[in-house]
C-alpha positions in Angstrom: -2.0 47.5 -1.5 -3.8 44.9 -3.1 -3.7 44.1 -6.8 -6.1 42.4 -9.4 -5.6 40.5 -12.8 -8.7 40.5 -15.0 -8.5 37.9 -17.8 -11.0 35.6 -20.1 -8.0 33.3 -21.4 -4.7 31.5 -20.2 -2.2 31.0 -22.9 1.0 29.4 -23.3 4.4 31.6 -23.3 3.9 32.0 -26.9 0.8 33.2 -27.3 -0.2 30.5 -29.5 -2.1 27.6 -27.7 -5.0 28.7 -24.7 -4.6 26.5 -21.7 -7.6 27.9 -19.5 -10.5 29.7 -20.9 -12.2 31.8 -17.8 -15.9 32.8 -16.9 -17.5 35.0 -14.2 -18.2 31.4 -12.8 -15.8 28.5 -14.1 -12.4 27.7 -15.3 -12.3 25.5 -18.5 -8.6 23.9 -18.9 -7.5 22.4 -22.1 -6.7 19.0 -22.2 -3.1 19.0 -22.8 -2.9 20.9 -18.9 -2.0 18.1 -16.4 -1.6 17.9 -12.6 1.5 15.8 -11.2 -0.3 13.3 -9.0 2.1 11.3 -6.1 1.0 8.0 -7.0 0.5 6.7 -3.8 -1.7 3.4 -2.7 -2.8 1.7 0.7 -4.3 -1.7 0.5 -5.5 -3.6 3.9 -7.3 -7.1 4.9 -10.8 -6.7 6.3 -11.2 -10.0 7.1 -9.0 -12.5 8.1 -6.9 -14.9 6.2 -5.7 -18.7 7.1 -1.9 -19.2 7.1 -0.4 -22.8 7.2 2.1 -23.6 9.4 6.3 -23.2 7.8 4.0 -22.4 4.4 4.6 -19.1 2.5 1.1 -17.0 1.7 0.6 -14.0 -1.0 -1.3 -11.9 1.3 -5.0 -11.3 -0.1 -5.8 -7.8 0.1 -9.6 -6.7 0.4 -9.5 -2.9 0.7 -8.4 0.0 -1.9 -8.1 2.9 0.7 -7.1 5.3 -2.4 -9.2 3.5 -5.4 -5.6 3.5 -6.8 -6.7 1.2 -9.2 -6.8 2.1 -12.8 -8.4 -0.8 -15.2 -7.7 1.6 -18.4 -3.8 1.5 -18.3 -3.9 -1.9 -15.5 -1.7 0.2 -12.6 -1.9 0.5 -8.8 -3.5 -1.7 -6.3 -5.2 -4.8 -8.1 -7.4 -6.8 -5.4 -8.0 -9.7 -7.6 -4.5 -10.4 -8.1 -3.5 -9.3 -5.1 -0.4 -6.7 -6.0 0.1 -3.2 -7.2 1.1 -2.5 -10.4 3.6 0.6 -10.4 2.4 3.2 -12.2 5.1 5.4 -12.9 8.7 4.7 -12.7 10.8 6.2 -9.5 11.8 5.8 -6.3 8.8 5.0 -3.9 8.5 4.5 -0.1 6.7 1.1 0.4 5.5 0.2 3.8 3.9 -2.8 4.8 2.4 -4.5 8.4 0.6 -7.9 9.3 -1.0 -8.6 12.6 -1.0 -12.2 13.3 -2.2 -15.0 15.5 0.1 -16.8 17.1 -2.1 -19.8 19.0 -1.5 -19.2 22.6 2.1 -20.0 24.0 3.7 -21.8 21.3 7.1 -20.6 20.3 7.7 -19.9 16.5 7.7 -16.8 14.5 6.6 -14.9 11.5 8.4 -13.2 8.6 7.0 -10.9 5.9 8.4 -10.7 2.3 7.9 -7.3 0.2 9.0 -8.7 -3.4 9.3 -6.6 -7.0 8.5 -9.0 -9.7 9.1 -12.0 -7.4 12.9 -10.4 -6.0 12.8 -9.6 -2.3 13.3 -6.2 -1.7 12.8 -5.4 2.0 12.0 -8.2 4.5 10.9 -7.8 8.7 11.2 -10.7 10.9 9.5 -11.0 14.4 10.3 -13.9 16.7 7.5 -14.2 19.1 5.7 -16.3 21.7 2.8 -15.2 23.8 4.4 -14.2 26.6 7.3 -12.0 25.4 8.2 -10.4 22.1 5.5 -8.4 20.0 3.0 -9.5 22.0 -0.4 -8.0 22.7 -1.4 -8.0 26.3 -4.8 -8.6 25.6 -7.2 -10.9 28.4 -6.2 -14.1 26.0 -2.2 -13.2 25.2 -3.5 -14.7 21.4 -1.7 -12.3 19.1 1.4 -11.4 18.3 1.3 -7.7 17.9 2.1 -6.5 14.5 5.3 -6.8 12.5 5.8 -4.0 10.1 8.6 -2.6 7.5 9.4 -0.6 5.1 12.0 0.8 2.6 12.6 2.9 -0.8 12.6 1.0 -3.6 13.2 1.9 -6.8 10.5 0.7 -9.0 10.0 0.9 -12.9 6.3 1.3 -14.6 5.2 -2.1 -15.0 6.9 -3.1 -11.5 4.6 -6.2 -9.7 4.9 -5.5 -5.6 3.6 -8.3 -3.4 3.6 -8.8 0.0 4.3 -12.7 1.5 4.2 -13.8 4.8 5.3 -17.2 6.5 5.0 -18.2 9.8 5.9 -21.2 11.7 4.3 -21.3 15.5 3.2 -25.1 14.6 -0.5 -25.1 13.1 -2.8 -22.9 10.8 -2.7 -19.0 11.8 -4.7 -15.9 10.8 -3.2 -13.1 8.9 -5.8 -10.3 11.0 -7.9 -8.0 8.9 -10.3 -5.0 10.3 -13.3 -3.6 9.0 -12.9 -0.8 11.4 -10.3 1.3 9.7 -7.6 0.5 12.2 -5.9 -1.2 8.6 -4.2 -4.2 10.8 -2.9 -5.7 8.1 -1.7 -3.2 5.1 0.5 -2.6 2.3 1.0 1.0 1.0 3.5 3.1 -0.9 4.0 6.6 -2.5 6.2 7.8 -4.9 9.1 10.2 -3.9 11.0 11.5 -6.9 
């Protein structure tokens, strides 16, 4: 048994304001009716970025996967500041990976900071060389396959999230972007509740 509900307006539970005015063809919502979006962003490097050696670097991002950038009320991803602005306060799920080069078979490392307003607030640490630890096992052994982290952080509107990195394998390294959507090096987030 199927049934059908025929109506030309929405209104609220008392009867007094009209939230959707229908048509044969299209819905017309009032302004005041809002969908709960999740807030989420995903910035990534499509072109590489220099490094110095035992030198801490704001990583540049270059990509707005979800255009989460909103210049009206200055929140989510801003690419020429390089952070994301938190929209709306909560607890949110922040990820974040770099690919980097490590110079052939010199020893060293690389560690990535995740910071909120300049105060760490997850870290991942890789020790490699090109023979062992995180390594791609590409023809040239040249890269240290990427590090990656991530935690729930709680977050209030306003909230500046940056991602660091600092390496120390002995000269200038490259922080690996892709144009090819494989998002090598990437920061991202959404919120939970």
């Amino acid at each position: 048994m199927s049934s059908e509900i025929k109506a030309d307006l929405i209104k609220d539970k008392s009867g007094t304001k009209t939230l959707a005015t229908l048509s044969a063809s299209a819905v017309t919502l009032h302004s005041d009716v809002t969908f709960s979006t999740n807030h989420q962003f995903l910035g990534y490097k499509n072109s590489d970025q220099a490094i110095g050696d035992a030198s801490t670097t704001l990583v540049e991002w270059n990509a707005d996967v979800f255009s989460s950038w909103d210049s009206g009320t200055s929140k989510g991803l801003d690419l020429t500041n390089n952070y994301w602005v938190c929209p709306k306060s909560g607890y949110y799920w922040i990820y974040f990976m770099a690919r980097i080069s490590d110079g052939g078979d010199t020893a060293g490392g690389a560690v990535l900071k995740c910071t909120v307003n300049e105060t760490l607030s997850s870290s991942s640490l890789g020790s490699a060389t090109a023979s062992n630890f995180g390594t791609v096992h590409a023809e040239d052994n040249s890269y240290v396959d990427s590090i990656s982290n991530g935690s729930v952080v709680n977050v209030t509107a306003g909230d500046i999230v940056r991602l660091y990195v600092k390496q120390n394998f002995g000269g200038s390294e490259n922080i690996l972007g892709s144009a090819d959507g494989f998002y090598q090096t990437k920061m991202g987030g959404f919120l939970i509740r």
